[in-house]
N, C-alpha and C positions, 0 to 999 in steps of 0.2 A: 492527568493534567487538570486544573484546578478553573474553573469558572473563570475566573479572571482573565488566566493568559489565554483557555481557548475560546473569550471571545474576541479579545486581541487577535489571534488568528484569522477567527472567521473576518473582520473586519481588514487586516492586510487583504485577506483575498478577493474580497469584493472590491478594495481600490485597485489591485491589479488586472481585476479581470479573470479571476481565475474561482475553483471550488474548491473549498478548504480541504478536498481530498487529492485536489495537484500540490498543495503546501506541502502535504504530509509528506506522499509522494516522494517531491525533490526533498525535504527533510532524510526520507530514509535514504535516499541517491547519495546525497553528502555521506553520509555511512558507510552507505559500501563502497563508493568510491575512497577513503582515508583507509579504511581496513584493507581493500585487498590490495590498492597499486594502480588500479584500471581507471579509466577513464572512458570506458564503455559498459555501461550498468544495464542490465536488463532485470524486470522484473513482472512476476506473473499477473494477474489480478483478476477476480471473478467478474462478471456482469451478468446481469438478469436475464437478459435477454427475451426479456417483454417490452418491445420496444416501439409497438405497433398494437393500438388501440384493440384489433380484433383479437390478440391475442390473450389480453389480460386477465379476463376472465375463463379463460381456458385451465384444466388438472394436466400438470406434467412439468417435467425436468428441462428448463429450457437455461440454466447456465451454459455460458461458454468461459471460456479461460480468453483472456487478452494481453499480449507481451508486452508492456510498456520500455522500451529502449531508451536511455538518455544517454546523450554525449555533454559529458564535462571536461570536455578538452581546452586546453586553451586561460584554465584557471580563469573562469565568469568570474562575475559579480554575485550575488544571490539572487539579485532581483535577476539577472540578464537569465541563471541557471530557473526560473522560476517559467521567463518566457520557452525555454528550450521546454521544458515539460508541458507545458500547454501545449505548445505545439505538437510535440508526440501525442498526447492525447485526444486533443483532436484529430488529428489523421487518423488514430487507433478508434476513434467511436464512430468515423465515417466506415469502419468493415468490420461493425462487431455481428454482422451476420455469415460472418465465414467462420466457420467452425474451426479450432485450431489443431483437430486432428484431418483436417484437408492441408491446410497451408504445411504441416510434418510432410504430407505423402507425395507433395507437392514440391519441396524444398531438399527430402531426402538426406535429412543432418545424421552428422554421425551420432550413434545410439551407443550409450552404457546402461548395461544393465540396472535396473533401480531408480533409476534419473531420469527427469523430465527432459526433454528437448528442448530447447532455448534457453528456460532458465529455470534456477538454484531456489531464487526467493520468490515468496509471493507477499503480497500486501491488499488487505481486505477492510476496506473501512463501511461501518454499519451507521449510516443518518437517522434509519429509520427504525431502531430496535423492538423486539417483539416485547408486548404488556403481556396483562393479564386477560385472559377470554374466560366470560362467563357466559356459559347459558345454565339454560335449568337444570337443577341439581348437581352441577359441577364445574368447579374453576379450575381453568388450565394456565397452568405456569409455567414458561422457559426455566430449561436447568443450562447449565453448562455441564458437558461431560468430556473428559478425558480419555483419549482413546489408547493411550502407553504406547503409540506410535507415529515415531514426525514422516509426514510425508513428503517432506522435501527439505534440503538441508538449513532453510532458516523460514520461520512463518510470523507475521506481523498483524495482528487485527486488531483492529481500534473501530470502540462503539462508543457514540455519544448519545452522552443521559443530561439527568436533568445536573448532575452534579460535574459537570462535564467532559474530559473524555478518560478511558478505561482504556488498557491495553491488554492484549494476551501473547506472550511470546513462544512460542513453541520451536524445537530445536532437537537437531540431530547429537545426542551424547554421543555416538561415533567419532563426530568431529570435533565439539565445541564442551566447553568446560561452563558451569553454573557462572561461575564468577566472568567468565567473557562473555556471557550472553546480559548480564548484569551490567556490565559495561560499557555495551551497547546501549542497551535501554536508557542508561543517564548521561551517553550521547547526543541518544536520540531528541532528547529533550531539550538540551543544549543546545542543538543544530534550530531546532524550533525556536526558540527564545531569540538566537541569533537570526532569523529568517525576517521575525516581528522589530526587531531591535535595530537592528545594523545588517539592512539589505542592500548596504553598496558593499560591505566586505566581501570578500572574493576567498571565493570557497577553499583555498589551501592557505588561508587565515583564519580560518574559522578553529576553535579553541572547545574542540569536542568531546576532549578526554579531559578527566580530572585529573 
């Protein structure tokens, strides 16, 4: 996405009250919601989980996973589906110190082999992307690297630069075909445009496929 429209984005967000990562968010809910049928989307998404001053300067792995749930029932508006995801969000960043292999053991959902519990997708948006670090005698650069295995059956990460945002799609060939994962993507963008554009349309008007 191209400088222009994401700052059209980030600028819808701030008049709603939201962070251009619940736009994205409800953008990919519109998604999955047209593709599968459902009208109840769950979707994974990392947090830091440095959330509390003494912990910040602490070495160690302190991600958790958090389940963002949206209900698009009822065929919203974009804007009204935009309040619905705030709100999940919110509620989800008031317990992001519960671990979400408590709330499994806890909840005791049915398990298939190979498969995350809750949910399918996950979505990972980066504000803050790694530069370049020099110290003496040596500059260190972020690589991206490819691991030739999807760890869940659809993954979405989007990092904003200075040219504005990047996406990485990664995806189970089990399931999905090159060209429908491509598909997706200039949905995806779609859905966004229409989010910026025409926020009173109502999400099973929205015009996501070419």
């Amino acid at each position: 996405m191209q400088q222009g429209p994401w700052e059209a984005l980030k600028a819808l967000a701030r008049k709603e009250g939201l962070t251009p990562f619940m736009v994205l968010l409800a953008a990919l809910d519109v998604v999955l919601a047209h593709e599968s049928g459902q009208h109840d989307v769950a979707v994974g998404t990392p947090v830091a989980g440095r959330n509390r001053r003494e912990v910040e300067g602490l070495i160690g792995f302190f991600v958790n996973t958090v389940v963002m749930r949206t209900d698009l029932s009822g065929n919203p508006t974009l804007r009204e589906l935009l309040g619905r995801v705030r709100k999940t969000c919110v509620e989800a960043y008031a317990q992001l110190d519960i671990p979400l292999e408590q709330i499994v053991a806890a909840l005791q959902p049915g398990r298939e082999a190979g498969q995350t519990p809750f949910y399918r997708v996950s979505f990972n948006f980066q504000n803050a992307p790694l530069s370049e670090v020099h110290i003496p005698g040596l500059v260190l650069r972020p690589i991206v690297m490819e691991s030739g295995l999807a760890k869940l059956d659809l993954s979405l990460q989007l990092t904003e630069g200075a040219e504005g945002l990047t996406g990485l799609w990664e995806y189970s060939t089990d399931l999905y075909e090159e060209r429908t994962v491509r598909r997706w993507m200039e949905g995806f963008e779609r859905v966004v445009r229409a989010l910026v554009e025409k926020p009173e349309q109502r999400v099973g008007e929205v015009e996501w496929m070419g």
